[in-house]
C-alpha positions as CSV (number, residue, x, y, z in Angstrom):
1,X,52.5,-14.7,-29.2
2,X,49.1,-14.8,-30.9
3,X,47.8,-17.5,-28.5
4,X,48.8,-15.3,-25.7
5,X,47.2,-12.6,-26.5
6,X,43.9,-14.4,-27.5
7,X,43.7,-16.4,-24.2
8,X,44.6,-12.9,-22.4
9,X,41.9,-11.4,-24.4
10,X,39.7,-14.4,-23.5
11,X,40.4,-14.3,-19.5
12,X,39.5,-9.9,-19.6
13,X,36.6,-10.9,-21.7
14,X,35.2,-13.5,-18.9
15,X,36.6,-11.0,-15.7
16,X,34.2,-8.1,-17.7
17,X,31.8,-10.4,-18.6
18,X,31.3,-11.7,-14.6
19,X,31.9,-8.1,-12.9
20,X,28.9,-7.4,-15.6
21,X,27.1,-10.1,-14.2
22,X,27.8,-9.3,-10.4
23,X,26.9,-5.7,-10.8
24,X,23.0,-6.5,-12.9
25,X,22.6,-9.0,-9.6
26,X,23.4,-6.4,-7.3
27,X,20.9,-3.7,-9.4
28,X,18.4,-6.7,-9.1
29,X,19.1,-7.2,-5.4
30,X,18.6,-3.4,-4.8
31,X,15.5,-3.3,-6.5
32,X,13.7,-6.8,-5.2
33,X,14.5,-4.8,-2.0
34,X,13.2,-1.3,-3.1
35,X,9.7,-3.8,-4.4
36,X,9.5,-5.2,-0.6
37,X,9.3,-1.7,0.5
38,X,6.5,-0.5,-1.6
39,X,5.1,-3.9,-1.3
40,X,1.8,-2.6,0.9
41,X,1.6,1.4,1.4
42,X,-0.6,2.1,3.9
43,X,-1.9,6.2,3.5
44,X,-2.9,8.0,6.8
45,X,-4.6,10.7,7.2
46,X,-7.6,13.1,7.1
47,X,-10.0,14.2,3.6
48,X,-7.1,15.3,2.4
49,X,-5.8,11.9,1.7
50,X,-9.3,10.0,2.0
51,X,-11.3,12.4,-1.2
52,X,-8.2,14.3,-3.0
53,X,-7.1,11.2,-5.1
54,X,-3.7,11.3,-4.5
55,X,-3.2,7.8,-3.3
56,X,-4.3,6.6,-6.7
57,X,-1.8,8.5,-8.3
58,X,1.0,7.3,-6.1
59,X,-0.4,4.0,-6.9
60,X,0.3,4.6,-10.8
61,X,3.9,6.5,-10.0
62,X,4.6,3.3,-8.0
63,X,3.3,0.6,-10.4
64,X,2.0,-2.7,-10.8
65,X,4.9,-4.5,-7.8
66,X,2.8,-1.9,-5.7
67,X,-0.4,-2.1,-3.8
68,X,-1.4,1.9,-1.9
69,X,-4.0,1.3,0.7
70,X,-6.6,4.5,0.9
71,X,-6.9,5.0,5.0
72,X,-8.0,8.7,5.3
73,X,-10.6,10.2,7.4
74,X,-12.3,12.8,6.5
75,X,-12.0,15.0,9.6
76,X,-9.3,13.0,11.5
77,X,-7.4,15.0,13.8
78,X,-4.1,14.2,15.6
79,X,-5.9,15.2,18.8
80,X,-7.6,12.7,20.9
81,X,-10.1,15.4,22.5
82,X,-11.7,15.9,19.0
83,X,-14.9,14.4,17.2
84,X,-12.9,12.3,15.3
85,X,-9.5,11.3,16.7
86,X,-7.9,9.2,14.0
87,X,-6.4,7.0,16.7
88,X,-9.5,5.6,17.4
89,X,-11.1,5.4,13.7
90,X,-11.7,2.3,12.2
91,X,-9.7,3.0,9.4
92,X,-6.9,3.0,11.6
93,X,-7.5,-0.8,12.5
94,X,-7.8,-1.8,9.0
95,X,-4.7,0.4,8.0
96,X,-2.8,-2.1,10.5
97,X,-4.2,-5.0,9.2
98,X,-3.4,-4.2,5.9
99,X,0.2,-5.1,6.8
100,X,2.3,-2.8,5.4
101,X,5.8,-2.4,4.2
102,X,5.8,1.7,4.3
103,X,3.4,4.0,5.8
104,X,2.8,7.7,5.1
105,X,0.7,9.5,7.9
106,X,-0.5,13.0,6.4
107,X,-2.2,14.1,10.0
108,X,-2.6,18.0,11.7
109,X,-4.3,20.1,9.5
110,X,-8.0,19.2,10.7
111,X,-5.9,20.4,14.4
112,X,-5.3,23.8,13.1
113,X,-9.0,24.7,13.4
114,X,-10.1,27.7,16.0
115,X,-11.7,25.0,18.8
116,X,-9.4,22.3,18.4
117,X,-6.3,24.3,18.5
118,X,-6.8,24.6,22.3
119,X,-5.8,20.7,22.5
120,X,-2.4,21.6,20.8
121,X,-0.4,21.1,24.0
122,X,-1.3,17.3,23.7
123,X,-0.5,16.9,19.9
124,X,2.9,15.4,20.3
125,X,1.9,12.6,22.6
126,X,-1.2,12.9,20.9
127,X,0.7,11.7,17.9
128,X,3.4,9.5,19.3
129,X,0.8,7.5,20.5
130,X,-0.2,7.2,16.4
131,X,3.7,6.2,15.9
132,X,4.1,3.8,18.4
133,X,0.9,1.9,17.6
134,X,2.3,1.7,14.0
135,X,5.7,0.8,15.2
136,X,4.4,-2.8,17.1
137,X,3.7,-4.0,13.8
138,X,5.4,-7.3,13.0
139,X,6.5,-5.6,9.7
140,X,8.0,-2.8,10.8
141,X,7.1,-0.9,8.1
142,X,9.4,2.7,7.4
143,X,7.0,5.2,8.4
144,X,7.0,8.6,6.4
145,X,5.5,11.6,8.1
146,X,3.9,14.3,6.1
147,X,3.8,18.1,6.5
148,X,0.7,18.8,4.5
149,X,-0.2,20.9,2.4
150,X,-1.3,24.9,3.4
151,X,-4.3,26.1,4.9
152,X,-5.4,29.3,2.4
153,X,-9.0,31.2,3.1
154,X,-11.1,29.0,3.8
155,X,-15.0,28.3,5.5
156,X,-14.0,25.1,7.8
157,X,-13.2,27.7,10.5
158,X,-9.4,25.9,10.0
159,X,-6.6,28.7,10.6
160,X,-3.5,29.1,8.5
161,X,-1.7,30.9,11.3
162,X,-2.0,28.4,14.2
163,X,-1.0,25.4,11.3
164,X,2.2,27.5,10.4
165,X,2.9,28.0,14.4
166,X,1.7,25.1,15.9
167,X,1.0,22.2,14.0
168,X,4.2,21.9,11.7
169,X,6.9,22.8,14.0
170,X,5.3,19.8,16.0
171,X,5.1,17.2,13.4
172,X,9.0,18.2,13.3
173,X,9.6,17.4,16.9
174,X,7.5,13.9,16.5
175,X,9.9,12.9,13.6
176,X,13.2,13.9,15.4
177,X,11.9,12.0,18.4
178,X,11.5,9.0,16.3
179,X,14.1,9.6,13.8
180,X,11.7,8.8,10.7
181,X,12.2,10.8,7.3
182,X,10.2,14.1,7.3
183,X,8.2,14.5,4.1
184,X,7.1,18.3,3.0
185,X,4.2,18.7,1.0
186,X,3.3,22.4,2.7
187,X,6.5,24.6,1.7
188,X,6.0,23.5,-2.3
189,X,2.6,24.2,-2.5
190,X,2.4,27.4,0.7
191,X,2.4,30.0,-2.5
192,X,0.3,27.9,-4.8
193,X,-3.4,28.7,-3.9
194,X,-4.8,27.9,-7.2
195,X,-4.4,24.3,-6.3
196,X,-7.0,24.4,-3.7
197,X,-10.3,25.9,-4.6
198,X,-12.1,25.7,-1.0
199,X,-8.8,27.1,0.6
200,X,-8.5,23.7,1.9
201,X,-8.9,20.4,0.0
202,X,-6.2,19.9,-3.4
203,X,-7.8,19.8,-7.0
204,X,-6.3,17.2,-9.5
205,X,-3.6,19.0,-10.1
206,X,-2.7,19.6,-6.6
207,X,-3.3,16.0,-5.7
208,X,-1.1,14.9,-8.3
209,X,1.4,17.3,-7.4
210,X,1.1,15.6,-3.8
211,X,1.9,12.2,-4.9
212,X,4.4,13.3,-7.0
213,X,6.0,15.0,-3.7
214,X,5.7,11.9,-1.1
215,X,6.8,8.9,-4.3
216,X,9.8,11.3,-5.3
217,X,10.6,11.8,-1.3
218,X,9.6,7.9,-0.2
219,X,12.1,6.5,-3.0
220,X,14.8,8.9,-2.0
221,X,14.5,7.6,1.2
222,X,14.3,4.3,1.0
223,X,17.8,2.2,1.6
């Protein structure tokens, strides 16, 4: 009877022992996979992304396995009838050659202002042209887009209203058009205006409250 129970003890303790196994495999599996992701991360947008910082931070939330690409563009705008169209910015070129395994495109606010707002019947193909471009890629990276953050007082002649009417309910559209994961930066910061001291452009806190935004949103999201 005692040697029965010992080799029954011995064969649960080898079953437990494997499923153990199995199940630190499949956590590895999981996150070798989650690593491939986050491999490259190529950042879009305008000043907002180029000068605020926040892709640095998302580089420390994301770690070492990680490398986060800077591509902003200080005045980028969705719309190709601007001065500076990000579709045709260098920065756009190199984002692409970076090769990367996720992209987050944080584009519109630049759109909001009084002159360029007249464009806003071209912004969705205007930025569906942006999506498809990134979508040739022989990566096919998972592409994030970005509400961004709001638009308070400001002298950059950019308008709060015409951002809340026209330029997030679009960015909306583009993502349901393309099914890709909508990432909201605007409606946790829209009553938080100490974070931006020109109206506009996030201080260090605000930039780090961004990255924590799009890393807690990008890992969420990622299968």
């Amino acid at each position: 009877m005692n040697k029965r129970r010992k080799s029954l003890a011995a064969i649960i303790i080898i079953l437990l022992s494997t499923a153990v196994g199995l199940f630190a495999a499949f956590l590895n599996r999981t996150d070798r996979s989650m690593n491939r992701k986050f491999a490259r991360v190529a950042c879009l947008g305008d000043s907002i992304t180029e000068a605020s910082g926040y892709p640095e931070y998302l580089q420390a939330l994301l770690g070492n396995d990680s490398v986060v690409g800077n591509f902003g563009v200080s005045g980028a705008t969705v719309s190709l009838n601007s001065y500076k169209p990000y579709y045709f910015e260098h920065a756009f070129e190199e984002a692409k050659h970076f090769e990367p395994t996720t992209v987050i495109v944080m584009l519109g606010t630049n759109d909001a202002r009084t002159d360029y707002y007249q464009q806003i019947d071209n912004f969705i193909s205007d930025y569906s042209r942006i999506i498809k471009s990134l979508q040739t890629l022989n990566g096919k990276p998972q592409i994030f887009l970005v509400k961004p953050p709001p638009i308070f007082n400001n002298t950059y002649e950019l308008n709060g209203n015409n951002f809340v009417a026209g330029i997030l309910p679009r960015i909306e559209k583009v993502a349901n058009t393309f099914g890709l994961p909508v990432i909201d930066v605007y409606t946790q910061l829209a009553n938080q205006p100490e974070y931006f001291p020109d109206g506009v452009h996030p201080n260090t806190e605000g930039a780090k409250i961004i990255a924590n935004i799009i890393y807690s949103a990008i890992a969420s999201n990622t299968p």
